[in-house]
C-alpha positions as CSV (number, residue, x, y, z in Angstrom):
1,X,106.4,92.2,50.1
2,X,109.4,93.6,52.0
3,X,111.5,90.3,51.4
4,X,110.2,89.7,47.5
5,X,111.7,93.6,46.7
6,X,114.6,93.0,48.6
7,X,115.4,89.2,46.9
8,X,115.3,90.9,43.4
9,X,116.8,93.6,44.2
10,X,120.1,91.4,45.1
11,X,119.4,89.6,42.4
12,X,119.7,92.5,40.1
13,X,123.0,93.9,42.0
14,X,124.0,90.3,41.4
15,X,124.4,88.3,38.9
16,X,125.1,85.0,40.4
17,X,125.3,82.7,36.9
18,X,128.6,83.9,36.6
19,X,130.2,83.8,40.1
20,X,133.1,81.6,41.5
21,X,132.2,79.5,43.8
22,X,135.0,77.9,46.6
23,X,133.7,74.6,48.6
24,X,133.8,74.1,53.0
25,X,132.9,70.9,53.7
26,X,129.7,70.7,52.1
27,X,129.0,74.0,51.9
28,X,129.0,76.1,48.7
29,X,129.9,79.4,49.0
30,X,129.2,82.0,46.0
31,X,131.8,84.7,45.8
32,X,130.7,88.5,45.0
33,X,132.8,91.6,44.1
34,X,131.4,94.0,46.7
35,X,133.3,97.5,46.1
36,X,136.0,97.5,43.9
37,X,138.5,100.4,44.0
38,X,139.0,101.8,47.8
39,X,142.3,102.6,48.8
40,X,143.3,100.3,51.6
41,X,140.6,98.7,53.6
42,X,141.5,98.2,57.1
43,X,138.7,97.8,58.9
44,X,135.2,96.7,58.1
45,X,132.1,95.9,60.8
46,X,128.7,94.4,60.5
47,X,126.6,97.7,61.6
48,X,123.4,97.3,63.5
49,X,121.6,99.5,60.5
50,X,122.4,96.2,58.4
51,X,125.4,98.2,56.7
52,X,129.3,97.6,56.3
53,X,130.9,100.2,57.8
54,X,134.5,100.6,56.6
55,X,137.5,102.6,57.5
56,X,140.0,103.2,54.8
57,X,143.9,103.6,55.3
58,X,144.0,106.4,53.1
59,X,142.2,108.7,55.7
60,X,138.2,107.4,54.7
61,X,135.5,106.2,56.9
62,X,132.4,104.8,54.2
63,X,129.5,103.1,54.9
64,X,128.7,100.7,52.3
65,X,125.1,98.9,51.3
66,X,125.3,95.0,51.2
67,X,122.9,94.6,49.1
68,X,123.9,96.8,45.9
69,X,127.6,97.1,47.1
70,X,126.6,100.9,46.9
71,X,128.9,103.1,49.0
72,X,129.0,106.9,50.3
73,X,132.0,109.0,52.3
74,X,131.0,109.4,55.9
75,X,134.3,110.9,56.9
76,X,137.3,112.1,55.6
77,X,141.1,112.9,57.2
78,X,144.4,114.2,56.6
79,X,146.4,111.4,57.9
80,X,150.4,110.3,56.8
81,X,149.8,108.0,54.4
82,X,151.3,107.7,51.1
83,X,150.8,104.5,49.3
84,X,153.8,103.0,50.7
85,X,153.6,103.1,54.6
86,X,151.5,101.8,57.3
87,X,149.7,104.8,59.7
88,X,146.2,106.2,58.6
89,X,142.6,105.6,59.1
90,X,142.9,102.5,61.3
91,X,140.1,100.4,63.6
92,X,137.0,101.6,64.2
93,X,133.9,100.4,66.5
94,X,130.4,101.6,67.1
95,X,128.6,102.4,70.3
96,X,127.2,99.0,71.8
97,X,123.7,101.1,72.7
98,X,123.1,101.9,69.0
99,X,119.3,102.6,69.2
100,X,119.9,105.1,71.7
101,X,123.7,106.6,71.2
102,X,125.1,106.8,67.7
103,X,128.6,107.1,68.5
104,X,131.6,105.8,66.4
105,X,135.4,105.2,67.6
106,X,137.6,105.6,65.4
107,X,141.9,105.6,65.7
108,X,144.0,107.5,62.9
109,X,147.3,109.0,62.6
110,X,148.3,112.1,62.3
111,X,151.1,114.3,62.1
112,X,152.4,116.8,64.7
113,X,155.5,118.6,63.5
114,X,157.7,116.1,62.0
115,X,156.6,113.3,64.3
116,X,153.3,110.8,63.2
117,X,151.2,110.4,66.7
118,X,148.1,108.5,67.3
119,X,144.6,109.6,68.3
120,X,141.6,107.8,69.5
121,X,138.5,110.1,68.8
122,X,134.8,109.5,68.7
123,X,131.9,110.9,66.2
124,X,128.2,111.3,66.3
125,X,127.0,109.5,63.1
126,X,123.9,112.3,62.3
127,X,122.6,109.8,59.8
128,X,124.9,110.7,56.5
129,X,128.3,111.8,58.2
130,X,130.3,111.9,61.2
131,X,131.0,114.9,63.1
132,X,131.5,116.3,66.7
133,X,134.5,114.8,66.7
134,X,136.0,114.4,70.7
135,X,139.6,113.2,71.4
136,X,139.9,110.5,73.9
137,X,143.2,109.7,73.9
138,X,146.0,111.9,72.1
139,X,149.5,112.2,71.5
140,X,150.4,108.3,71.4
141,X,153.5,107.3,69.5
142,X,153.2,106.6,66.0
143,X,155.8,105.8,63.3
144,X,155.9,104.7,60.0
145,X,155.2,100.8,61.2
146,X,153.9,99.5,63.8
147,X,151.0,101.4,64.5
148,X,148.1,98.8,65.3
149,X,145.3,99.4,66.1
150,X,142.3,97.4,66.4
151,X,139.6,98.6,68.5
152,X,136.8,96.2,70.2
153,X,133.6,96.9,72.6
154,X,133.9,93.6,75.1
155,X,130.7,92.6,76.5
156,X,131.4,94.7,79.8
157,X,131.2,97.9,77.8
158,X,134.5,98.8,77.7
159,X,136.9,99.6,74.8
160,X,140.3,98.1,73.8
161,X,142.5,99.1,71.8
162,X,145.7,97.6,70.4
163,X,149.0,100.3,69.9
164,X,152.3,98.8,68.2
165,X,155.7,99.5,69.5
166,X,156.3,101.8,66.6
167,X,159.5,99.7,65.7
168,X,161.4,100.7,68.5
169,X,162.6,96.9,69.0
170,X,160.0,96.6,72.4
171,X,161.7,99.0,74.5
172,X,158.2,100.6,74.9
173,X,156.0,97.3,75.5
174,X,158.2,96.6,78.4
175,X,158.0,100.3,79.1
176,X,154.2,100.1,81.5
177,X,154.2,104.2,81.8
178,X,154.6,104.6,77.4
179,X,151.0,103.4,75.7
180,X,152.8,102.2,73.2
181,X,153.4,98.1,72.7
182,X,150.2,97.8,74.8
183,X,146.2,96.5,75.3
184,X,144.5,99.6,76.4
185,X,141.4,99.3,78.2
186,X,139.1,102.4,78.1
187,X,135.7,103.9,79.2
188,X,133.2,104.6,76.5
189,X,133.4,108.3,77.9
190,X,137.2,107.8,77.3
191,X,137.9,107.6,81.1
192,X,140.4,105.2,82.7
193,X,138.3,102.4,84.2
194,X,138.2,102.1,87.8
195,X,139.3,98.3,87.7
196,X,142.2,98.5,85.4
197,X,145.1,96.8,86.4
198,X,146.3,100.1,87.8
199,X,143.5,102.5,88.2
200,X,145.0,105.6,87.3
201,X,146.8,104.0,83.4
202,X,144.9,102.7,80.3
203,X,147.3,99.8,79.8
204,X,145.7,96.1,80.5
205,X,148.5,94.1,78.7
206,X,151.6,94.7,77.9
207,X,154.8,93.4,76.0
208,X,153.2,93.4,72.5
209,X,155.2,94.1,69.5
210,X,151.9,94.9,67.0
211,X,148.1,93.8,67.4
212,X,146.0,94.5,65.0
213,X,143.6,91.7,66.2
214,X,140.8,91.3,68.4
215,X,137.8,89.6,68.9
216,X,135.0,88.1,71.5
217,X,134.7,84.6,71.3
218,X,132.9,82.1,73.5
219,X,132.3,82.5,77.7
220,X,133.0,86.2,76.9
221,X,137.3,84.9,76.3
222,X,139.0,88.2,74.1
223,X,141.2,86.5,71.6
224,X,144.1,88.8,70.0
225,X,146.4,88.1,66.8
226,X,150.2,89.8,66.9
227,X,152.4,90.0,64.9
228,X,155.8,88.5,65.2
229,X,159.7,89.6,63.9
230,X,160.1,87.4,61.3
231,X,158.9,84.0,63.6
232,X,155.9,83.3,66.0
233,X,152.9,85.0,65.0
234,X,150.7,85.0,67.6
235,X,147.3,83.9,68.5
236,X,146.5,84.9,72.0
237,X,144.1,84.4,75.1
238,X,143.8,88.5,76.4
239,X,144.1,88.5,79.7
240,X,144.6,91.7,82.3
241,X,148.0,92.9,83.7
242,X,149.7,89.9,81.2
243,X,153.1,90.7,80.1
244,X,153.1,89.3,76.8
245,X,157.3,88.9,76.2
246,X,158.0,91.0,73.4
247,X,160.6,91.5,72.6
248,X,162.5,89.1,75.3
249,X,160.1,86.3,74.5
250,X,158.6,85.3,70.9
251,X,155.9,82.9,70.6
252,X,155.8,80.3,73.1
253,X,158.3,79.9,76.1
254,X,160.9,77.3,74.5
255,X,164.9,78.7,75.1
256,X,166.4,78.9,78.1
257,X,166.7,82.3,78.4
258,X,162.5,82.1,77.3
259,X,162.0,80.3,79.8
260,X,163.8,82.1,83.0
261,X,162.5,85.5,81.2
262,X,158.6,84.1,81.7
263,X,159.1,82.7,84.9
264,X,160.0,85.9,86.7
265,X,157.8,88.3,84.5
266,X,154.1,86.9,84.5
267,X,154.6,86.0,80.7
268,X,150.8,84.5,78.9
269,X,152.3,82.2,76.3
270,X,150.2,82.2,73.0
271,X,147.4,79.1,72.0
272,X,149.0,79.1,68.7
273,X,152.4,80.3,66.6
274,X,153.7,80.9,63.4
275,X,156.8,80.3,61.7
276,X,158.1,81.9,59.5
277,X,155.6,85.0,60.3
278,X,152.2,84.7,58.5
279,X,151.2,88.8,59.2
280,X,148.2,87.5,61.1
281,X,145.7,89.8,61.7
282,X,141.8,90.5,61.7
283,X,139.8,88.0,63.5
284,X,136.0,86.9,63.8
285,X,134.5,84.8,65.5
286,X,131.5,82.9,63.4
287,X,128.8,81.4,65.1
288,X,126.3,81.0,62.8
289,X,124.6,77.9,61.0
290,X,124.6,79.0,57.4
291,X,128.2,77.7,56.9
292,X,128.3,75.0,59.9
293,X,131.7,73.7,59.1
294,X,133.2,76.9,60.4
295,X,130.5,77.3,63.7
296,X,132.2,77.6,66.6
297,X,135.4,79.1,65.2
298,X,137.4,82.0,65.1
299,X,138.4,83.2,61.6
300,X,141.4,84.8,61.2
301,X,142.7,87.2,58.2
302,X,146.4,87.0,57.4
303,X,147.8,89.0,55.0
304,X,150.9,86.7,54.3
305,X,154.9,87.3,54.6
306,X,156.9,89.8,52.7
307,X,157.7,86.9,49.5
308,X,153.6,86.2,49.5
309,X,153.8,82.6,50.9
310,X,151.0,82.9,53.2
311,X,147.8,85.1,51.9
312,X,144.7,83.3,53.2
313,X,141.7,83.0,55.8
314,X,143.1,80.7,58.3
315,X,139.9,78.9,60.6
316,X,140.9,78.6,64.2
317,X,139.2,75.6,66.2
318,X,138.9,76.1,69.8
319,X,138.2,73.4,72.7
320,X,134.9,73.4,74.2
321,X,136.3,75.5,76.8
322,X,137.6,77.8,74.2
323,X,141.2,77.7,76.3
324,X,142.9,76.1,73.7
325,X,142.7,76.3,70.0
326,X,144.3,74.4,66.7
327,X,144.6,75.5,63.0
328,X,146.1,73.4,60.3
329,X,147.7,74.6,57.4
330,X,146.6,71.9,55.2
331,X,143.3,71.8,56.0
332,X,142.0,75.1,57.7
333,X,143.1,77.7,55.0
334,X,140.9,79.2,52.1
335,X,141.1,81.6,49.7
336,X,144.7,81.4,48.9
337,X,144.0,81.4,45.1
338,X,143.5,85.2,45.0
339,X,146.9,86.1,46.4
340,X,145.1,88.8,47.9
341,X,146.5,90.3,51.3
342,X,143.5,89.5,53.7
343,X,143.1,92.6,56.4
344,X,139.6,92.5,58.0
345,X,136.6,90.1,58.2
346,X,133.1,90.6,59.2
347,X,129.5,88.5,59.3
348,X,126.3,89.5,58.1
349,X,124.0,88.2,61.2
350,X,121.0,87.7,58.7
351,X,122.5,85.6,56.0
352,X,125.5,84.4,57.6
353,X,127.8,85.8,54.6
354,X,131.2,86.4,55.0
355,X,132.9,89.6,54.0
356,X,136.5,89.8,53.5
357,X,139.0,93.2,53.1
358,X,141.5,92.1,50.1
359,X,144.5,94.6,50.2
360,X,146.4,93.7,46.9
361,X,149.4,91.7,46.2
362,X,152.3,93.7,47.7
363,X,153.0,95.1,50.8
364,X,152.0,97.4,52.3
365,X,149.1,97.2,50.2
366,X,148.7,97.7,46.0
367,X,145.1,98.6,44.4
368,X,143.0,97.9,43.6
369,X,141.7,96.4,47.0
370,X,138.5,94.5,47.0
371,X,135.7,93.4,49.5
372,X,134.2,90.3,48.7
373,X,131.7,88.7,49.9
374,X,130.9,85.1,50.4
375,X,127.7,83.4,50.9
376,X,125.7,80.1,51.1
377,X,123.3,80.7,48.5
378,X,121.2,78.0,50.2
379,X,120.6,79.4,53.5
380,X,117.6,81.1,53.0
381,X,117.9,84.2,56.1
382,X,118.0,88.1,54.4
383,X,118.4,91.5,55.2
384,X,114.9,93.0,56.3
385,X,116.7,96.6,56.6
386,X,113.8,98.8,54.6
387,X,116.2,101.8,54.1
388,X,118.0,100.3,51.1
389,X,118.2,101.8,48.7
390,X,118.1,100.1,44.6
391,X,121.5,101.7,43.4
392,X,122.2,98.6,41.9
393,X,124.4,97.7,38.7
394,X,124.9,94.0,36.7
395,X,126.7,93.1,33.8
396,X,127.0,89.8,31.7
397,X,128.7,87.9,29.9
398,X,131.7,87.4,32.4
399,X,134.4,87.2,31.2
400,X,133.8,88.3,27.6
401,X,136.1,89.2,24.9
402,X,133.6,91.6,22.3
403,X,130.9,93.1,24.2
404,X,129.5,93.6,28.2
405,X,126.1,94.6,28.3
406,X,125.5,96.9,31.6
407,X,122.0,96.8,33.2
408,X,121.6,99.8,35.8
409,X,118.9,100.7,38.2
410,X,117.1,104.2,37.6
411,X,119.0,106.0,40.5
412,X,122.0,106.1,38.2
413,X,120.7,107.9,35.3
414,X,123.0,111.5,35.3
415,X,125.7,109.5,37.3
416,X,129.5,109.6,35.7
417,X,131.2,106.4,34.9
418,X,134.6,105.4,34.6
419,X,135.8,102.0,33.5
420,X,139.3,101.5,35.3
421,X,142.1,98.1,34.5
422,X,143.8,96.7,37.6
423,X,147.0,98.4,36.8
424,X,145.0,102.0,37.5
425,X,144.2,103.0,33.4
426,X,141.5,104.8,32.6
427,X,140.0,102.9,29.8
428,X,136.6,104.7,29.3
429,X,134.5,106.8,30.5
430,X,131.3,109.1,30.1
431,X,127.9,110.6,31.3
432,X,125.1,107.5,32.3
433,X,122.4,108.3,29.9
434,X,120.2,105.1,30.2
435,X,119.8,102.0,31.8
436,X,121.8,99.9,29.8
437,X,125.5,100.7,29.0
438,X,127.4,98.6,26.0
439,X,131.0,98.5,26.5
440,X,132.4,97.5,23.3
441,X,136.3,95.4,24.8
442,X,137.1,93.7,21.7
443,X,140.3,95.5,21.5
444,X,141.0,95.6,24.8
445,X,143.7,93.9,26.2
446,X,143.0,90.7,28.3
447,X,142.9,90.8,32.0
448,X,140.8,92.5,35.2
449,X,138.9,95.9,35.2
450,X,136.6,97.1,36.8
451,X,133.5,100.0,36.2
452,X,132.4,102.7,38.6
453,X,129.6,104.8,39.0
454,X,129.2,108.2,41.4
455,X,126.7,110.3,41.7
456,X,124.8,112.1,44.8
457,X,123.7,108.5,46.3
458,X,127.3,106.9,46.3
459,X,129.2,105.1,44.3
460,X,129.0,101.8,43.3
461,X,131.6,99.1,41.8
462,X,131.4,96.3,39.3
463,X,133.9,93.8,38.2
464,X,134.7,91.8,35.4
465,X,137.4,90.2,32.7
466,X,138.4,90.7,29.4
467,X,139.6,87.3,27.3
């Protein structure tokens, strides 16, 4: 009975007659607006509570409901963001013994006097916030750019954390006493761990310029993506006590000067590079059979250059020893028809669906960002998570050009409703009195909008186009 409630209910939150579809192999995959409207997603995880948990750049942690696309605020923090920059609400991670310890890492920026700094903190999630917040590690150096800072649990229990080099041109990643330009390598407690590379620092790698990649793929290897100048992007083997070049060395050892530099200074040289710089950046890797083209891989977001060349999911084959890698342009990008800036990527275990962080078309990011998610209709695994709950919205036709009919689940009776276009007008708006909305778009002006819905459950998103 569990399953039959759960299948309509993403049927009703979807309407999958009207979806794009893009093609792997022989694999379909249906594409779905998740949440429409957050302001920028930077990180997003596969919870074990079978929820997306997200942190937003604009100082927002929320935790979002696959199934309906329903979202609610779990945190919220005064950070230095202001449309046009890069510190806030950054990478986040969740305590490898959920069942038993609901903690949540989180790194954000802040501002102390007129400086921006970096803090690594942790939360108890009490089951509709998170609070108790505890520093772990304070006072980094922050700056308008270069900021990383992914966070990972590696399958020792131990944390790492990427930190930029605050555009200081590297003199900090070469710098082993500044935390800045650096892996760090951290205690779940927030302690230095006894076998560190030096057991008395945090750093585990050093000379990086700006991570804001990690992942665990097979034989327990840590793969990292950095960011380059403006050549060699970096896809990387993580590896302790590794001087990584910057800013001496980019991308692969291949000058003279490289190559003497690496020599004498322990220098890892990266599986793969990029040139001109592709802003590489989240990475996953996927393991799972419902899209088999792509098992075995590591998926990598990249957000594209500065003259949006290079927006796309890039798929990374690795050998069988996962020690080195390949990734063709011509054949192992997708998704470059959205010209979206692509941020963060994460799985859903159960069905095998992809879910991708869209961060607009400029940088550092424009609105209004999107999660979508994208899934092999014909793989038949589902979420089994009974706290679900139906606040659930669908709409048809899409597109249309005189009249959307809204169907909405009970829940959302007394909710307000706003009907938003892409460019951030307000185009309606009103009190939900029934199930079924009629927006009447005849004289609207062609192109994308998008409807929300809040109320004391969340809010909730929905998509759609007007000929």
């Amino acid at each position: 009975m569990k399953k039959i409630i759960l299948l309509s209910l993403l049927a009703f939150g979807f309407n999958a007659s009207a979806q794009n579809t893009h093609q792997v192999g022989n694999t379909t995959l249906t594409e779905y607006d998740l949440v429409t409207g957050v302001n920028v997603p930077w990180e997003i995880l596969w919870g074990p509570d079978d929820f997306i948990w997200c942190t937003l750049r604009s100082g927002k942690v929320i935790h979002i409901d696959p199934a309906t696309g329903n979202y609610t605020q779990l945190l919220s923090k005064t950070v230095p963001y202001n449309g046009g920059s890069e510190p806030g609400m950054l990478g986040m991670v969740l305590h490898p013994d959920w069942a038993n310890n609901q903690k949540v890492y989180v790194v954000y920026n802040y501002n102390q006097g007129n400086s921006i700094k970096e803090r690594l903190s942790v939360f108890d999630y009490d089951g509709t916030a998170l609070i108790n917040e505890v520093t772990l590690i304070d006072a980094i150096g922050g700056n308008s750019i270069h900021n990383g800072s992914r966070l990972l649990i590696t399958p020792d229990n131990k944390i790492l954390m990427t930190t930029g080099d605050t555009g200081d041109g590297g003199v900090s990643s070469q710098d082993i006493t500044s935390l800045n330009g650096k892996v760090l390598r951290i205690n779940l407690d927030g302690s230095i761990p006894a076998d560190n590379p030096d057991p008395t620092s945090y750093v585990y790698s050093f000379g990086h310029r700006n991570s804001q990649g990690l992942c665990v793929g097979p034989n327990g290897i840590i793969y990292q993506s950095e960011h380059g100048q403006n050549n060699s992007d970096e896809f990387n083997i993580l590896e302790p006590n590794r001087n990584y070049g910057w800013p001496t060395v980019q991308g692969a050892c291949n000058t003279n000067n490289e190559i003497n530099y690496c020599t004498a200074n322990n220098v890892r040289e990266p599986l793969l590079e990029w040139s001109p710089c592709r802003a590489v950046n989240g990475l996953e890797y996927y393991n799972h059979p419902a899209i088999p083209e792509w098992q075995g891989t590591i998926l990598m977001a990249v957000l594209g250059g500065l003259n949006s060349n290079y927006e796309r999911l890039s798929v990374i084959h690795l050998s069988a020893d996962g020690l080195s890698a390949t990734c063709t342009d011509a054949t192992d990008t997708y998704f470059q028809v959205f010209n979206q800036r692509i941020r963060d990527l994460c799985v859903n275990p159960n069905t095998g669906a992809l879910y991708v962080a869209l961060n607009g078309t400029n940088y550092p990011g424009q609105g209004p960002n999107i999660i979508k998610e994208f899934r092999n209709l014909d793989y038949g695994a589902i979420s089994t998570n009974e706290q679900q709950k139906p606040q659930a919205v669908s709409l048809f036709p899409n597109p249309a050009n005189e009249q959307i009919t809204l169907q909405l689940s009970a829940s959302l009776i007394g909710a307000q409703y706003e009907v938003l276009a892409f460019n951030g007008q307000s185009v309606e708006k009103g009190l939900v009195n029934n199930t079924t909305i009629l927006l009447n778009v005849a004289e609207w002006s062609a192109g994308n909008y998008f409807v929300r819905f809040n109320n004391a459950l969340g809010t909730v998103t929905k998509t759609f186009v007007v000929k």
